[in-house]
C-alpha positions in Angstrom: -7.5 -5.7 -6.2 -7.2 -7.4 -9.6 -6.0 -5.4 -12.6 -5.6 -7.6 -15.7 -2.6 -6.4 -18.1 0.1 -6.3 -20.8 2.8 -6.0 -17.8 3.8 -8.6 -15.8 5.6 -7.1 -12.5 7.8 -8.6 -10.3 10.0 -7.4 -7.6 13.1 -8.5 -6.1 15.8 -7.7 -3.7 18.5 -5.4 -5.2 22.1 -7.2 -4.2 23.0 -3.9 -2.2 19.6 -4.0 0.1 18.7 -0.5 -1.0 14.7 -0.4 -1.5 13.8 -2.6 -4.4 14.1 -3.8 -8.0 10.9 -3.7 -10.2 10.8 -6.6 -12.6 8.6 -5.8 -15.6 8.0 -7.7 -18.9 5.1 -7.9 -21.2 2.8 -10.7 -21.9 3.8 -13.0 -24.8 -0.2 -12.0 -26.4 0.9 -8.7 -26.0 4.4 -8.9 -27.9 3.0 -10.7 -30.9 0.5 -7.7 -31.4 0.2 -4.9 -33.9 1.5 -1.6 -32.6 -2.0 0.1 -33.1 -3.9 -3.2 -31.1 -0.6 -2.5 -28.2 -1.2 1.4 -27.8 -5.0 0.3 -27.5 -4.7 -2.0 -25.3 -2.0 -0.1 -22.8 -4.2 2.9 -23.0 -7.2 0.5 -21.8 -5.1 -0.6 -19.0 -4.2 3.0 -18.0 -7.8 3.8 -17.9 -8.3 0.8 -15.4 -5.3 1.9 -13.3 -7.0 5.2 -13.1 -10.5 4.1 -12.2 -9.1 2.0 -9.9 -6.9 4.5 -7.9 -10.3 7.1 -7.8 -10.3 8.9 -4.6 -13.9 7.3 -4.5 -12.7 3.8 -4.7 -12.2 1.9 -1.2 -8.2 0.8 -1.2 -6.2 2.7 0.8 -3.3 5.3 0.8 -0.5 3.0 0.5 -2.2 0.8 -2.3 -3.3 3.8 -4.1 0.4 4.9 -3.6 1.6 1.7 -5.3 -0.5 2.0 -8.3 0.5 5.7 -8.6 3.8 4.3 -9.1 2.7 1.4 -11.8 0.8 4.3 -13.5 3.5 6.9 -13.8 5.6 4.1 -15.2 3.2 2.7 -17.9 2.4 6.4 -18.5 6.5 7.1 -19.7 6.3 3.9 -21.7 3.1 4.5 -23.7 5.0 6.8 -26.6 7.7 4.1 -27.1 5.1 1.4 -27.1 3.4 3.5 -29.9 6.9 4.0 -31.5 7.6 0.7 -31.6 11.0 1.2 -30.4 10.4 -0.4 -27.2 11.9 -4.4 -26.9 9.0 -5.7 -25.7 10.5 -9.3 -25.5 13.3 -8.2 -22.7 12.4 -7.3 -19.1 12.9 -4.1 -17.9 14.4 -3.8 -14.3 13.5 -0.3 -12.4 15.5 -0.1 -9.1 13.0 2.2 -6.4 15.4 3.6 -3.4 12.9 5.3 -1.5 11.8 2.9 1.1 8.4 4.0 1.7 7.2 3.7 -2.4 9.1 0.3 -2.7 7.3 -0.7 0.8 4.0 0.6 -1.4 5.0 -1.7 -4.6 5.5 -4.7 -2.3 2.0 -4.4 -0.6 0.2 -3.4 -4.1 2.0 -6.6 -5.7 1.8 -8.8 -3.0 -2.5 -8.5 -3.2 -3.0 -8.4 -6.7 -1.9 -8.5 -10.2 -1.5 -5.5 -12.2 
């Protein structure tokens, strides 16, 4: 699965070992853009996130659980995006407790690039 995007995502170990720390920063061709070419783009890579995760697609649960998680967070940033109120220079960090959606991210991550 290969997902070409503004994000960049990472994750880490959170210093407590409580599920995991999401890492998430935008791509330097994406910063330098104009606010109406950024909300295009972001809504272009929701769409793919969508098609992707189609019940008719092949990947399985926990993949398409990952992405569900990528989605729902690119969905909440999309009006701050078009706002431009949203430091798109700084990475964001998103701790996820719940074991079994971090255990999702990691799998999702470690197979492709979204």
């Amino acid at each position: 699965m290969f997902i070409e995007g503004p994000m960049k995502i990472e994750i880490a170990e959170p210093a407590d070992g409580q599920g995991k720390l999401l890492m998430v920063s935008f791509t330097p061709e994406f910063q330098v853009a104009e606010i109406a070419d950024q909300v295009s783009e972001f809504r272009g890579y929701l769409a793919s996130l969508e098609a992707s995760m189609a019940p008719e697609t092949s990947i399985d649960a926990r993949t398409r659980q990952g992405m569900m998680i990528v989605h729902q967070f690119a969905e909440q940033m999309l009006p701050h995006i078009a706002s431009g109120d949203l430091a798109l220079d700084e990475t964001m960090i998103v701790q996820i407790r719940q074991e079994q959606q971090a255990g999702a991210l990691v799998d999702l991550l470690a197979q492709s690039k979204i």
